[in-house]
N, C-alpha and C positions, 0 to 999 in steps of 0.2 A: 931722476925726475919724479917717478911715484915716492918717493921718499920723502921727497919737497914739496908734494902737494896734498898730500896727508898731514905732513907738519903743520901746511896751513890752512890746512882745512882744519885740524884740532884746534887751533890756533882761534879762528874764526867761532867756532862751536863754544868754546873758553869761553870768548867773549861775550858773546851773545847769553849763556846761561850766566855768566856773571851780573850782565847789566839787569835781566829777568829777577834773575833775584836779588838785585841791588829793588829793583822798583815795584818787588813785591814787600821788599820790607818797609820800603819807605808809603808805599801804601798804609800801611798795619800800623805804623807807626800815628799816619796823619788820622787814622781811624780812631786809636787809642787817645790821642790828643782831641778829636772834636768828643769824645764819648766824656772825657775830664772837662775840659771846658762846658758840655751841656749840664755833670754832676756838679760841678762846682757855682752854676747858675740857682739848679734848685736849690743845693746849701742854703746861697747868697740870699736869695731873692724871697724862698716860699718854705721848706721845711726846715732852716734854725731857726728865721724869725719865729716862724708858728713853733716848733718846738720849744722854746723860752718861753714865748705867751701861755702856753698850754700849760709847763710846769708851773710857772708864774701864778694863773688863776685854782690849779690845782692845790699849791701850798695855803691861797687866802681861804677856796672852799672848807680844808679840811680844819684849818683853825677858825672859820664861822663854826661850822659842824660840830667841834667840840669845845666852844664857848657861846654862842648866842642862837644857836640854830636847834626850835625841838626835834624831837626827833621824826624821823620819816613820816612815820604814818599818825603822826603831828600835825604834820604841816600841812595848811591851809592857802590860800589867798587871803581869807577873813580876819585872819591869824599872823599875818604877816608883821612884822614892827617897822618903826619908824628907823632904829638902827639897821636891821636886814635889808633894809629899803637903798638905805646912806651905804650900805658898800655893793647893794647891788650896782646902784646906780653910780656912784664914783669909783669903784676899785675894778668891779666885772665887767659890768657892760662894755667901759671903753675899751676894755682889751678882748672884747666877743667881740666886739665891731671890728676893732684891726683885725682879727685874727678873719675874720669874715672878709674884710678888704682884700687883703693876703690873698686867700684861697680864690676869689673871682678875677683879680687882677694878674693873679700868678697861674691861672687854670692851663696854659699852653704848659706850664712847669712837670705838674700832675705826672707822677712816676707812669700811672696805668693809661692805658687808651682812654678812658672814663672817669667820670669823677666816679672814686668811690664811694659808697652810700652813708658811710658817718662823717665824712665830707660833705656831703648833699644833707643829709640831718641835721649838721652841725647850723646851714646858716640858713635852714628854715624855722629851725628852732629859735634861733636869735631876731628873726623878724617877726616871727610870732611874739616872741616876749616882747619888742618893742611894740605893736601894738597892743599888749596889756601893759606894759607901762602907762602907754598914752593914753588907755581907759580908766586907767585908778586916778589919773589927774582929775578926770570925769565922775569920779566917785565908785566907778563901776569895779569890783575888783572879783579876778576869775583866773583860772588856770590857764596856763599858756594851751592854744592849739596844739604844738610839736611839740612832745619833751624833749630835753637833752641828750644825744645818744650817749653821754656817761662812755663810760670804758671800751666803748667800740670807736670811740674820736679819740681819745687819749691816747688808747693802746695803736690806733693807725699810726699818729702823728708820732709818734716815739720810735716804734719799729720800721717806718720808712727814713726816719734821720738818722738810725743807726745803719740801716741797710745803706745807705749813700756813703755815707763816713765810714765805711767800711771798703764799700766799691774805690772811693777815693783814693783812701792809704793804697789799696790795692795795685790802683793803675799809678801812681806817684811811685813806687816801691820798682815799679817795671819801668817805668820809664827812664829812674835815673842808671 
Protein backbone atom coordinates (compact mmCIF):
# COMPACT_ATOMS: atom_id res chain seq x y z
CA UNK A 1 0.00 0.00 0.00
CA UNK A 2 2.79 2.67 0.82
CA UNK A 3 4.48 1.44 -2.34
CA UNK A 4 1.28 2.53 -4.19
CA UNK A 5 0.90 5.77 -2.73
CA UNK A 6 4.25 6.96 -3.29
CA UNK A 7 3.91 5.83 -6.81
CA UNK A 8 1.10 8.10 -7.04
CA UNK A 9 2.11 10.51 -5.32
CA UNK A 10 5.35 10.85 -7.70
CA UNK A 11 3.13 10.39 -10.21
CA UNK A 12 1.07 13.53 -9.21
CA UNK A 13 4.42 15.60 -8.48
CA UNK A 14 5.50 14.51 -12.44
CA UNK A 15 2.59 16.03 -13.44
CA UNK A 16 2.14 18.94 -11.74
CA UNK A 17 6.15 20.22 -12.38
CA UNK A 18 5.53 19.11 -15.99
CA UNK A 19 2.42 21.22 -16.67
CA UNK A 20 4.59 24.37 -14.44
CA UNK A 21 6.98 24.13 -16.80
CA UNK A 22 5.03 23.36 -19.81
CA UNK A 23 3.29 27.10 -18.83
CA UNK A 24 6.40 28.64 -17.80
CA UNK A 25 7.73 28.10 -21.33
CA UNK A 26 4.86 28.93 -22.92
CA UNK A 27 4.77 32.21 -21.08
CA UNK A 28 8.49 33.08 -22.40
CA UNK A 29 7.65 32.12 -25.51
CA UNK A 30 4.30 34.62 -25.63
CA UNK A 31 6.85 37.27 -24.19
CA UNK A 32 9.33 36.65 -26.86
CA UNK A 33 6.67 36.89 -29.56
CA UNK A 34 4.91 40.22 -28.28
CA UNK A 35 8.77 41.78 -27.75
CA UNK A 36 9.10 40.67 -32.08
CA UNK A 37 5.93 41.88 -32.75
CA UNK A 38 6.54 45.40 -30.92
CA UNK A 39 10.38 45.39 -32.79
CA UNK A 40 8.95 44.57 -35.90
CA UNK A 41 6.44 47.73 -35.43
CA UNK A 42 9.33 50.13 -35.02
CA UNK A 43 11.14 48.66 -38.09
CA UNK A 44 7.65 48.92 -40.01
CA UNK A 45 6.35 52.11 -38.96
CA UNK A 46 9.30 54.61 -37.50
CA UNK A 47 13.08 53.58 -37.69
CA UNK A 48 13.47 52.04 -41.50
CA UNK A 49 11.23 54.69 -42.89
CA UNK A 50 13.38 57.34 -40.93
CA UNK A 51 16.39 55.42 -41.59
CA UNK A 52 16.20 55.62 -45.59
CA UNK A 53 14.97 59.14 -45.29
CA UNK A 54 17.88 60.01 -43.27
CA UNK A 55 20.58 58.18 -45.71
CA UNK A 56 18.42 59.50 -48.40
CA UNK A 57 18.84 63.45 -47.53
CA UNK A 58 22.42 62.53 -46.16
CA UNK A 59 23.71 61.26 -49.97
CA UNK A 60 21.83 64.71 -51.54
CA UNK A 61 23.68 67.04 -48.58
CA UNK A 62 26.93 65.64 -49.27
CA UNK A 63 26.88 65.88 -53.18
CA UNK A 64 25.17 69.89 -52.70
CA UNK A 65 28.38 70.12 -50.28
CA UNK A 66 30.72 69.16 -52.96
CA UNK A 67 29.31 70.73 -55.97
CA UNK A 68 26.98 73.95 -55.24
CA UNK A 69 27.39 74.50 -51.54
CA UNK A 70 30.43 77.29 -50.36
CA UNK A 71 32.02 76.19 -47.84
CA UNK A 72 30.95 76.34 -44.11
CA UNK A 73 32.08 79.24 -42.84
CA UNK A 74 30.79 80.61 -46.24
CA UNK A 75 27.59 80.30 -45.89
CA UNK A 76 25.25 82.77 -45.32
CA UNK A 77 21.34 83.37 -45.61
CA UNK A 78 22.49 86.58 -47.89
CA UNK A 79 24.40 84.25 -49.82
CA UNK A 80 22.19 81.73 -50.40
CA UNK A 81 21.26 80.71 -54.34
CA UNK A 82 18.41 80.28 -56.19
CA UNK A 83 19.76 76.57 -56.94
CA UNK A 84 20.50 75.89 -53.04
CA UNK A 85 17.05 77.19 -52.51
CA UNK A 86 15.49 74.49 -55.64
CA UNK A 87 16.80 71.47 -53.76
CA UNK A 88 16.30 72.83 -50.38
CA UNK A 89 12.88 73.27 -51.00
CA UNK A 90 12.14 70.34 -53.51
CA UNK A 91 14.51 67.48 -52.59
CA UNK A 92 15.17 68.29 -48.44
CA UNK A 93 12.57 69.80 -46.99
CA UNK A 94 9.80 67.19 -48.09
CA UNK A 95 11.67 64.56 -46.67
CA UNK A 96 12.49 66.71 -43.28
CA UNK A 97 8.79 67.06 -43.13
CA UNK A 98 8.17 63.11 -43.57
CA UNK A 99 10.91 62.36 -41.44
CA UNK A 100 9.33 64.95 -38.80
CA UNK A 101 5.76 63.30 -39.53
CA UNK A 102 7.45 59.93 -38.64
CA UNK A 103 8.88 60.79 -35.53
CA UNK A 104 5.49 62.71 -33.98
CA UNK A 105 3.14 60.30 -35.42
CA UNK A 106 5.40 57.16 -34.40
CA UNK A 107 6.56 58.81 -30.76
CA UNK A 108 4.57 55.63 -28.82
CA UNK A 109 7.34 53.80 -31.31
CA UNK A 110 10.37 55.58 -29.65
CA UNK A 111 13.01 52.82 -28.39
CA UNK A 112 13.57 55.01 -25.00
CA UNK A 113 11.15 56.20 -22.37
CA UNK A 114 11.74 59.84 -23.87
CA UNK A 115 12.18 61.40 -27.06
CA UNK A 116 15.69 61.68 -27.34
CA UNK A 117 17.20 64.95 -27.74
CA UNK A 118 18.47 64.87 -31.60
CA UNK A 119 15.00 63.71 -32.03
CA UNK A 120 13.57 66.61 -30.24
CA UNK A 121 16.43 68.91 -32.27
CA UNK A 122 15.73 67.37 -35.24
CA UNK A 123 12.07 68.74 -35.71
CA UNK A 124 12.46 72.06 -34.07
CA UNK A 125 15.02 72.61 -36.38
CA UNK A 126 12.80 71.85 -39.42
CA UNK A 127 10.07 74.15 -37.99
CA UNK A 128 12.40 76.80 -37.43
CA UNK A 129 13.66 76.50 -41.03
CA UNK A 130 10.10 76.49 -42.31
CA UNK A 131 9.60 79.66 -40.87
CA UNK A 132 12.67 81.22 -42.54
CA UNK A 133 11.51 79.81 -45.46
CA UNK A 134 8.24 81.65 -45.32
CA UNK A 135 10.19 84.89 -44.41
CA UNK A 136 12.56 84.85 -47.50
CA UNK A 137 9.06 84.74 -49.56
CA UNK A 138 8.80 88.14 -47.52
CA UNK A 139 12.28 89.20 -48.59
CA UNK A 140 13.47 88.81 -45.23
CA UNK A 141 16.35 86.30 -45.11
CA UNK A 142 18.10 84.92 -41.71
CA UNK A 143 19.45 82.03 -40.12
CA UNK A 144 17.20 79.48 -38.86
CA UNK A 145 16.54 79.76 -34.86
CA UNK A 146 17.55 75.74 -34.26
CA UNK A 147 20.40 74.43 -36.14
CA UNK A 148 20.46 70.95 -37.39
CA UNK A 149 21.63 68.59 -34.73
CA UNK A 150 24.02 67.11 -37.73
CA UNK A 151 25.50 63.77 -36.60
CA UNK A 152 23.85 63.55 -33.37
CA UNK A 153 20.21 62.66 -35.63
CA UNK A 154 21.98 60.63 -38.05
CA UNK A 155 24.23 58.76 -35.81
CA UNK A 156 20.83 58.06 -33.35
CA UNK A 157 18.75 57.19 -36.39
CA UNK A 158 21.32 54.52 -37.76
CA UNK A 159 22.40 53.05 -34.50
CA UNK A 160 18.91 52.40 -33.25
CA UNK A 161 17.82 50.49 -36.73
CA UNK A 162 20.76 48.61 -36.29
CA UNK A 163 20.25 47.96 -32.69
CA UNK A 164 16.49 46.61 -33.71
CA UNK A 165 17.58 44.60 -36.68
CA UNK A 166 19.87 42.99 -34.69
CA UNK A 167 17.35 42.45 -31.61
CA UNK A 168 15.17 41.00 -34.50
CA UNK A 169 17.49 38.24 -36.14
CA UNK A 170 18.01 37.59 -32.57
CA UNK A 171 14.58 36.72 -31.32
CA UNK A 172 13.66 35.07 -35.12
CA UNK A 173 16.92 32.86 -34.63
CA UNK A 174 15.32 31.52 -31.07
CA UNK A 175 12.23 31.25 -32.09
CA UNK A 176 12.38 28.93 -34.85
Amino acid sequence: MTAAIITASASIVVAVLAFLLSQRAQIRQERRQARLARINSQLRDLYGPLNTLVDTNEQIWEALRATILPARDERSPEASTSEWRKWRDQALMPTNRRMRELIIEHADLIIESEVPQPLRDFCAHISSLEVAIFEEAEGVRRRTLIEHPGSDFTSYVHTSFVRLKEEQQRLLGRST
